[in-house]
C-alpha positions in Angstrom: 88.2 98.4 78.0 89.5 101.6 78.8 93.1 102.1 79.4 94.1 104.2 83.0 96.8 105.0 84.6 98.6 103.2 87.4 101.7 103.7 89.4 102.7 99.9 90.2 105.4 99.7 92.4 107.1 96.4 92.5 108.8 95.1 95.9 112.0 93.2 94.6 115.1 93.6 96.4 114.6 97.0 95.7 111.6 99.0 94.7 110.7 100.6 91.4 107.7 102.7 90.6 106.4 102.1 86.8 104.3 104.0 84.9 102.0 101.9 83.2 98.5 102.3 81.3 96.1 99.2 81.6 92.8 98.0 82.3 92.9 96.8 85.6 95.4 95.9 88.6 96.5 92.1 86.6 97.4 93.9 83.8 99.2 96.7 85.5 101.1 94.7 87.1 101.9 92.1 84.2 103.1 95.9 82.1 105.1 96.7 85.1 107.2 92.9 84.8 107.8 93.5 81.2 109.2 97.0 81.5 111.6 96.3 84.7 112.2 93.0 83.5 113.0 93.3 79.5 116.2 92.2 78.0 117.6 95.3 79.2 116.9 96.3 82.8 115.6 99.1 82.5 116.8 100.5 86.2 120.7 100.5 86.5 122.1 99.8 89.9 125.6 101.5 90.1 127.3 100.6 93.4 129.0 104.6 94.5 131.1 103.4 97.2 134.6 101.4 96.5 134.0 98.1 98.8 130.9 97.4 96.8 132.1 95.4 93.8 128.4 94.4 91.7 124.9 95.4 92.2 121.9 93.3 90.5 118.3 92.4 90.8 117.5 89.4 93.0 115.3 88.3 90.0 112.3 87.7 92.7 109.0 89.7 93.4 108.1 89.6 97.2 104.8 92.5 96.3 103.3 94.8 94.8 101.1 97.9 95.5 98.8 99.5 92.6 98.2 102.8 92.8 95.7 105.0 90.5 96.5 107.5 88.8 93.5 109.7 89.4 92.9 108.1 93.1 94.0 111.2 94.9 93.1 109.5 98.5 94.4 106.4 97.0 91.0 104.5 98.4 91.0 101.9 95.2 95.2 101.4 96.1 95.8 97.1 96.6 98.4 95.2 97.7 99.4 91.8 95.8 101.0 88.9 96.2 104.2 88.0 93.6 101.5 85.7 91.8 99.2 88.5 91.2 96.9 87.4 94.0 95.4 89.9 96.0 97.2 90.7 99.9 95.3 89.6 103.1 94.0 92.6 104.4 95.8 93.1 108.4 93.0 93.4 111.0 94.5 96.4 112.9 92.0 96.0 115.3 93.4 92.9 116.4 96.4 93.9 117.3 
């Protein structure tokens, strides 16, 4: 398979957008877990104001949106659920 790249960003308590090369949207998103998720986090979160006392990941994935890299329009971009599932799609019409 041939290896693209995709801008995953992953909707935790806060977002991060991960540069990642893979096959498809799956394994985009499963590259995207192991960086922000290593050992190490590899985002710090440092709290700048003095009545803050700790800042951390919530440890939980509520989305995610896979961009491509060479989707200019971004017409192939999909929402997921945290279990990799694709989103509903919202029927704006019905609104």
């Amino acid at each position: 398979m041939t290896m693209r790249r995709h801008y995953v960003h992953v909707y935790a308590t806060i977002r991060i957008k991960v540069a990642v090369d893979a096959p498809d949207h799956r394994a985009a998103m499963q590259a995207a877990d192991a960086v922000v998720f290593a050992e190490r986090h590899s985002v710090g979160l440092i709290p700048v104001h003095s009545a803050v006392i700790d800042a951390d990941y919530a440890e939980e994935v509520t989305e995610y949106l896979v961009d491509e890299a060479d989707d200019p329009t971004f017409a192939r971009s999909r929402a997921y659920g945290p279990d990799y599932a694709p989103a509903r799609a919202i029927d704006r019409r019905a609104a």
